[in-house]
C-alpha atoms as one frame of an Amber mdcrd trajectory, in Angstrom:
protein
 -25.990 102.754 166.153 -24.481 103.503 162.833 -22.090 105.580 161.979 -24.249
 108.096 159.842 -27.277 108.067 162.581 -24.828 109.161 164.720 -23.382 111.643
 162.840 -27.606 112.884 162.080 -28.036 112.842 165.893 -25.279 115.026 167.050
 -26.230 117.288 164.161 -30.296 117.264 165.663 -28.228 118.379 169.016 -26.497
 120.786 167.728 -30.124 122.369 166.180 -31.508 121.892 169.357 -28.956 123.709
 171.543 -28.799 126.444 169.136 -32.881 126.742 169.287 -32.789 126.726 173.080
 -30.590 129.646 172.458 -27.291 128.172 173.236 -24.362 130.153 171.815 -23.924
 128.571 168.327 -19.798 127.918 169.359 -20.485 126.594 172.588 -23.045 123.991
 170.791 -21.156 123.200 168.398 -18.067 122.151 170.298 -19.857 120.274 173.238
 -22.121 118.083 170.568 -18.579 117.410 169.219 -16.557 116.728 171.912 -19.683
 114.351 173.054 -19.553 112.622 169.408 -15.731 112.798 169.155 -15.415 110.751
 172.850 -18.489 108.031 172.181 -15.904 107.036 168.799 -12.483 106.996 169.848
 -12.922 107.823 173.439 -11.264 110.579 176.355  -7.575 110.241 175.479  -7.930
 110.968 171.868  -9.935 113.491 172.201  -8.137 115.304 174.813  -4.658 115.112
 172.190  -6.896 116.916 169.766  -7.790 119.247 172.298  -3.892 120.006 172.927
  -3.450 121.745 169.384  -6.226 121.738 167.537  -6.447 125.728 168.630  -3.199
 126.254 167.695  -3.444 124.910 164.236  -6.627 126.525 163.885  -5.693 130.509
 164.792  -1.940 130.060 163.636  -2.792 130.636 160.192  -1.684 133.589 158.734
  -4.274 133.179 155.660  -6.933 134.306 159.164  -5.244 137.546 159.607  -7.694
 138.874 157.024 -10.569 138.107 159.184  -9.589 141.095 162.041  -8.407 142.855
 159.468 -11.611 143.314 157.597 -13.370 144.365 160.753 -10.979 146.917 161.835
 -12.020 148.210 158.941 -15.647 147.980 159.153 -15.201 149.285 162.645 -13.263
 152.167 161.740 -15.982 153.247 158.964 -18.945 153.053 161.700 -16.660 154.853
 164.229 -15.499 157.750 161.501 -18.551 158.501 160.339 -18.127 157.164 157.031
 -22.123 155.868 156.545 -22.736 159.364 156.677 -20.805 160.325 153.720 -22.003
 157.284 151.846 -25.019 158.565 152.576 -24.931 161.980 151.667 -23.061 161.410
 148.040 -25.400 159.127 146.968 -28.595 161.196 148.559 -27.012 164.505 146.418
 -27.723 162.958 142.824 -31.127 160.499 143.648 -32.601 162.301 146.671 -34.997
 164.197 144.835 -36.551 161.606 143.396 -39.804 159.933 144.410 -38.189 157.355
 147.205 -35.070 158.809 146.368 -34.179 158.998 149.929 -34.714 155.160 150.147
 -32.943 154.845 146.868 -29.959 156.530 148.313 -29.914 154.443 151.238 -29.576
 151.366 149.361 -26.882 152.861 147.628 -24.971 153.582 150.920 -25.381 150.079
 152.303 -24.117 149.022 148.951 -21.185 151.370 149.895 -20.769 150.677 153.846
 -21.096 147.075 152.839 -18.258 146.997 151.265 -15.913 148.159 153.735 -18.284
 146.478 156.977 -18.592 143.417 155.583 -22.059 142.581 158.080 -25.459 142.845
 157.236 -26.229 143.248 160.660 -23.705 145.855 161.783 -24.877 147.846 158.288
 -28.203 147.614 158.817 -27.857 148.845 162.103 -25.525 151.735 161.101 -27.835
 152.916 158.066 -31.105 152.728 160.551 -29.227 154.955 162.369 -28.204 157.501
 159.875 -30.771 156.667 156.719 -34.293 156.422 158.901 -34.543 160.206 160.520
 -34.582 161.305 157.454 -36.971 159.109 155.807 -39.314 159.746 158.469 -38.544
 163.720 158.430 -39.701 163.847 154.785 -43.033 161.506 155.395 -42.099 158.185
 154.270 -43.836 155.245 155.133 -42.736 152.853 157.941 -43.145 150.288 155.735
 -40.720 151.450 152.876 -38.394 153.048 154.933 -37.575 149.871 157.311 -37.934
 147.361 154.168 -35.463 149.434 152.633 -32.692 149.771 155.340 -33.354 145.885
 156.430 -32.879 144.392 153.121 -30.264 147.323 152.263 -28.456 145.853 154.984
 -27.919 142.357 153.239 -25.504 143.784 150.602 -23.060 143.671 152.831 -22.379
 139.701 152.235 -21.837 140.042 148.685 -20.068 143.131 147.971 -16.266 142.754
 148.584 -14.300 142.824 150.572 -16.579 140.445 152.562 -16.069 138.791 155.820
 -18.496 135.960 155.108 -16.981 135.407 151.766 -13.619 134.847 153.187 -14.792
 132.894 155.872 -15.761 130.551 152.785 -12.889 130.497 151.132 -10.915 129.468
 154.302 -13.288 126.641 154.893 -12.734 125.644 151.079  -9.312 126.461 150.186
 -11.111 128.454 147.244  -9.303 131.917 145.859 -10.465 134.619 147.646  -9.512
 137.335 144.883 -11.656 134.808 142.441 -14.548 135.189 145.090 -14.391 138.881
 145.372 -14.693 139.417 141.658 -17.431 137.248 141.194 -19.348 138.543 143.659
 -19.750 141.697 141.824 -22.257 140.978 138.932 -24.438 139.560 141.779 -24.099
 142.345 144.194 -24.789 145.029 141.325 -27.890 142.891 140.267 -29.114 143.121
 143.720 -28.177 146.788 144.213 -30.393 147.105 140.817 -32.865 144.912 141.995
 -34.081 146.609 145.050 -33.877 150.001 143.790 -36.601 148.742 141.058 -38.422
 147.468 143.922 -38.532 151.156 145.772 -39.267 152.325 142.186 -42.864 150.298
 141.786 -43.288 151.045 145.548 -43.459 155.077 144.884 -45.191 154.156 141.600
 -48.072 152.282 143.373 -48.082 154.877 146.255 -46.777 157.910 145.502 -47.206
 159.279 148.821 -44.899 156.758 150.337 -41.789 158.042 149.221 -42.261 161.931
 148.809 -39.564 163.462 146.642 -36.974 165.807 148.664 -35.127 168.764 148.161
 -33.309 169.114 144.598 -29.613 170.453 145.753 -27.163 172.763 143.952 -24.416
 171.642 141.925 -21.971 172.813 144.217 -23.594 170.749 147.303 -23.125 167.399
 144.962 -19.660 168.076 144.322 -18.689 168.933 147.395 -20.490 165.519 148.334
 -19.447 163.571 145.499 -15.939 164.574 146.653 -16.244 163.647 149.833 -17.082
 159.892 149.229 -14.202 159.301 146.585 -11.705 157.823 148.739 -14.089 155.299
 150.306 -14.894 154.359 147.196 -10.923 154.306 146.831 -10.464 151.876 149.130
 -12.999 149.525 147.879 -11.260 149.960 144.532  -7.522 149.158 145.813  -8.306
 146.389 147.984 -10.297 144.190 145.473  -8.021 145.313 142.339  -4.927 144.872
 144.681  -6.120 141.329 145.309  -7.385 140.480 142.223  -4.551 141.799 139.913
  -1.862 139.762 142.246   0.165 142.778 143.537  -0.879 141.649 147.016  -2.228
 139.239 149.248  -5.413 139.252 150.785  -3.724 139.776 154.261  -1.993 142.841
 153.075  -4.689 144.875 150.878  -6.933 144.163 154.083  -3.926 145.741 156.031
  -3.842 148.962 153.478  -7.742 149.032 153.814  -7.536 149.093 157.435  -5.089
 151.958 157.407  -6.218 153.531 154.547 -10.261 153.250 156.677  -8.378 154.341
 160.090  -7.109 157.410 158.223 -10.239 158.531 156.493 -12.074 158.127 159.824
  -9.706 160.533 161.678  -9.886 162.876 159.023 -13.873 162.315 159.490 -13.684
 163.170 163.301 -12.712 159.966 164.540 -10.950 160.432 168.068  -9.354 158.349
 170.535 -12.727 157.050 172.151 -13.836 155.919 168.248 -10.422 154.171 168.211
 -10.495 152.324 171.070 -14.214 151.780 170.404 -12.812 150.371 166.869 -10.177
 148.236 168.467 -12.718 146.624 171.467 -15.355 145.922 168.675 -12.756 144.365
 166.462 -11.169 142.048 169.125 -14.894 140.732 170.297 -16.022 140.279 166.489
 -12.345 138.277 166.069 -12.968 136.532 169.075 -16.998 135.259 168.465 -15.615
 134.064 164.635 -12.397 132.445 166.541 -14.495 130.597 169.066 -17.015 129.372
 166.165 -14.145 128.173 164.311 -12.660 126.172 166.710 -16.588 124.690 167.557
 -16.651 123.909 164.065 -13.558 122.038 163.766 -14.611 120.202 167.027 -17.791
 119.306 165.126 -16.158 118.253 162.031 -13.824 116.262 163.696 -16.814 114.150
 165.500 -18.649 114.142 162.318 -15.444 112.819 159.959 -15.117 109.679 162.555
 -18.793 109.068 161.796 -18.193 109.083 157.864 -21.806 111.009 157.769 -20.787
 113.442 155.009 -19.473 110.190 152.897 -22.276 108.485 153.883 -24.701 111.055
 153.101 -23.021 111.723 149.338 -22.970 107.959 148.351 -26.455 108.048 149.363
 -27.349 111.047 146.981 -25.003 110.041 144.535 -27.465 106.800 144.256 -30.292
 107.924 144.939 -30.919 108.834 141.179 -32.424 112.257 142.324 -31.356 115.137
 139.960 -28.306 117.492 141.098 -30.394 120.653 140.846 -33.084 119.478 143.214
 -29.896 118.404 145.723 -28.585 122.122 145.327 -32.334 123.482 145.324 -32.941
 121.501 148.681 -29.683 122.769 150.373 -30.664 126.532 149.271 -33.928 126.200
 150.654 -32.035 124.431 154.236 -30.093 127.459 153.960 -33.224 130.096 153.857
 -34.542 128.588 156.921 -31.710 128.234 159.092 -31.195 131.933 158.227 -34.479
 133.126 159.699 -32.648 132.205 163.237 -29.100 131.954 162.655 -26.530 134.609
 161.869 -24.890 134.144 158.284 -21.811 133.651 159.921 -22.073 130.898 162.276
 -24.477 129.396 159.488 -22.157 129.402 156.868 -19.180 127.671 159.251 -21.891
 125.077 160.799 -23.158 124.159 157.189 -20.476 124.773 154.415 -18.031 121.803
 155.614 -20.916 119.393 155.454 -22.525 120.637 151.545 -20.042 121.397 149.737
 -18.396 117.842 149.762 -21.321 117.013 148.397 -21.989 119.762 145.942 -18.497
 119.015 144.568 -19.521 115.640 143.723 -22.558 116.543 141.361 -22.496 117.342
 137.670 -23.799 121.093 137.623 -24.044 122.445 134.160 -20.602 121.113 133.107
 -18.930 123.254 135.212 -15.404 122.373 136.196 -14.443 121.775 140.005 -13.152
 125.162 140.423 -16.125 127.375 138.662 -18.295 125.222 140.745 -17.057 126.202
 144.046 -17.073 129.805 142.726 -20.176 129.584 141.988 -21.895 127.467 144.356
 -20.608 129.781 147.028 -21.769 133.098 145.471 -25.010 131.565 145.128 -24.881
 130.392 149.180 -23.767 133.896 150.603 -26.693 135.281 148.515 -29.264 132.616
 149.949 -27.530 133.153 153.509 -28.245 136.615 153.620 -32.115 136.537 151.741
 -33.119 134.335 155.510 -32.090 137.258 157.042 -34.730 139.076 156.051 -37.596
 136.146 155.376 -40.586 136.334 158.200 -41.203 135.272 160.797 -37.617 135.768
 162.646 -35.224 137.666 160.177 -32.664 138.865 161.763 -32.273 142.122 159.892
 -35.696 142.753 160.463 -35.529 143.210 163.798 -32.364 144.908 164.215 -34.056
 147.922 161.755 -37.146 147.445 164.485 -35.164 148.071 167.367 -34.145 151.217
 165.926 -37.829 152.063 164.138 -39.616 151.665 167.636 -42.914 153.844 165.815
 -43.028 151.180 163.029 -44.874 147.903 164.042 -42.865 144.568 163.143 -45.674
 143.675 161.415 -45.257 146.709 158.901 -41.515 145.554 158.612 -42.095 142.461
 157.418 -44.749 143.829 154.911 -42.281 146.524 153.717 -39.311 143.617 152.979
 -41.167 141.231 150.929 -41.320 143.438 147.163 -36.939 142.892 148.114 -37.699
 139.083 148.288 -39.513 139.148 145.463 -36.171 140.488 143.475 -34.014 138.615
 145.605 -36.270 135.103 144.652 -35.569 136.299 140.774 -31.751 136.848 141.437
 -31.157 133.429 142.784 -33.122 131.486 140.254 -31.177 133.393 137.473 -27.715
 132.686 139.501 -29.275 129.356 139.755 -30.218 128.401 136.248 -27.593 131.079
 134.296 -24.194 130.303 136.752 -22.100 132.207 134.258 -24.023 135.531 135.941
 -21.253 134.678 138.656 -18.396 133.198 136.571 -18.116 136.103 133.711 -16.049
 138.853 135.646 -13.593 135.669 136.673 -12.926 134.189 132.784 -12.809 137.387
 131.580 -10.129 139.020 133.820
């Protein structure tokens, strides 16, 4: 057997543990360790074994990982979805769907300091759909909006997943987080047009609330200002060099922890905070080290070399490569959290992406862009039928809505989100601008 079939049949194992429900780490790691020992055999591969978690967690570039979710963690446990909520719901919730409009805006908002779709859509289901429901909204818009609400959270920084990616790249992860804010407006923008022609079509599907005083909206405006403070000082912080990305994540985390107590937070939310930190830490931890396992295996097999030259000579156009790896990436999605997606997949296409001539763009705007435009792809098979993720977290929570009605609520967000990537994917300086022009 060949180096590159073998490297394709650990990579078919790996699929088919992860289909049969196998944890994605433990898959990973055993089809490696299998690949790694059938090339260079037990001894080798048990030296690896003796520090390749060591060099993996030592990195102090990782701290930001926790870090992040402490801070996501802190938000759920403080309340802080709540206030999100209720600024955004004092200036729109009047409106025809302006309930659902203001939810969108929150997950925008939660997103940013969560950095999970899952965890946001779950936390906005929880605050965002009573209400919906109280004021007669359909099942179908209210669900469609929290589930594909919930997939802002990728994008808008600081993100978890888009850190993860610059880790695996060696890409900046200030550059990341300021490119990723074009796209996450557009999509903000984007599905709030989409609730917009949904109460247009059917009026009685997003009844307009209750038009509050000026006083309420200050008072709530107020109260969301420093969360949108923190989102301000850790990307600026970044970004404008007067820290790293381990120490604005440090000030965001203390900065969060204090809002939260101030919010109502007690000592159960912080413990609650710290044990749902340390598990989230230790899942990404245990993928990375599977991943490394598997990359390990899949270097001795030369299969990403292999699979390049291949492409490389093929004569088939760059865009179709890049339009075949986004579509990989939308159907892995529909059963695979971003997360463990983006660690299984990134290590084997970007290598390749970084060999193609994209638009003239230079090595570094392409890995800006081409992982902006993955993180946004992730997240869309999150919510893309028949198993997306988000979809069924919001239907957990929406036990009176059939799935069914879910699924039928999401797809006028997939229709925007389809238009967003094709214009990230033909017009990449929609991700590049903010970066040449700070």
């Amino acid at each position: 057997m060949t180096g590159i079939a073998l490297g394709l049949v650990i990579l078919a194992a790996v699929l088919v543990l992860i289909f049969l429900r196998v944890p994605i780490a433990v898959a990973m790691f055993v089809c490696g360790a299998a690949g790694f020992v059938h090339v260079v055999g037990v001894e080798p591969w048990l030296n690896w074994l003796k520090g390749a978690a060591y060099a993996r967690l030592a990195s102090f570039d990782l701290i930001v990982v926790p870090l992040f979710l402490l801070m996501g963690q802190f938000a759920t446990q403080g309340g802080l979805s709540k206030l999100l909520f209720r600024g955004v719901n004092a200036w729109i919730g009047h409106l025809r769907g302006g309930l659902a409009l203001a939810t969108l805006g929150a997950c925008g908002g939660f997103g940013a300091i969560c950095g999970s779709s899952i965890a946001t859509a779950a936390t906005m289901g929880n605050v965002a759909y009573p209400e919906m429901r109280r004021y007669g909204y359909s099942g179908a818009l209210a669900t469609g909006s929290i589930a594909a609400g919930g997939t802002l959270g990728i994008l808008i920084p600081p993100s978890v997943p888009l850190v993860i990616y610059a880790l695996l790249t060696g890409e900046s992860i200030g550059k990341l987080f300021v490119a990723a804010i074009v796209p996450a407006g557009l999509a903000v923008a984007g599905y709030m047009l989409a609730v917009r022609w949904q109460v247009m079509r059917d009026p009685a599907a997003g009844p307009a609330g209750v038009r509050p005083t000026w006083t309420a909206r200050g008072r709530a405006t107020l109260a969301v200002l420093p969360v949108l403070g923190i989102f301000a000082v850790v990307v600026v912080s970044i970004y404008g060099g007067w820290a790293s990305p381990t120490e604005a994540s440090a000030v965001g985390a203390l900065a969060t922890a204090v809002l939260a107590i101030a919010n109502g937070m007690r000592m159960r939310g912080f413990l609650a905070s710290m044990t749902g930190t340390a598990q989230a830490s230790a899942m990404i931890f245990l993928i990375l080290i599977g991943a490394d396992m598997l990359n390990s295996a899949l270097a001795f097999t030369n299969l990403t070399v292999g699979i390049t030259n291949w492409i490389v000579n093929s004569g088939m156009a760059p865009l179709m490569v890049v339009a075949i790896i986004l579509l990989i990436y939308i159907l892995l999605g529909c059963v695979m959290e971003s997360m463990s997606m983006i660690m299984l997949t990134i290590p084997l296409f970007y290598p390749m992406v970084m060999q193609l001539d994209l638009w003239g763009l230079s090595p570094e705007d392409k890995s800006i862009w081409f992982g902006i435009l993955a993180m946004t792809v992730v997240e869309i098979g999150l919510i893309t039928p028949p198993v997306g993720l988000n979809v069924y977290v919001v239907n957990r929570i929406a036990r009176d809505v059939p799935l069914a009605t879910t699924f039928r609520g999401v797809m006028p967000f997939l229709t925007t989100d389809l238009l967003r990537v094709l214009l990230l994917f033909f017009v990449p300086s929609v991700a590049l601008v903010l970066v040449h022009a700070l």
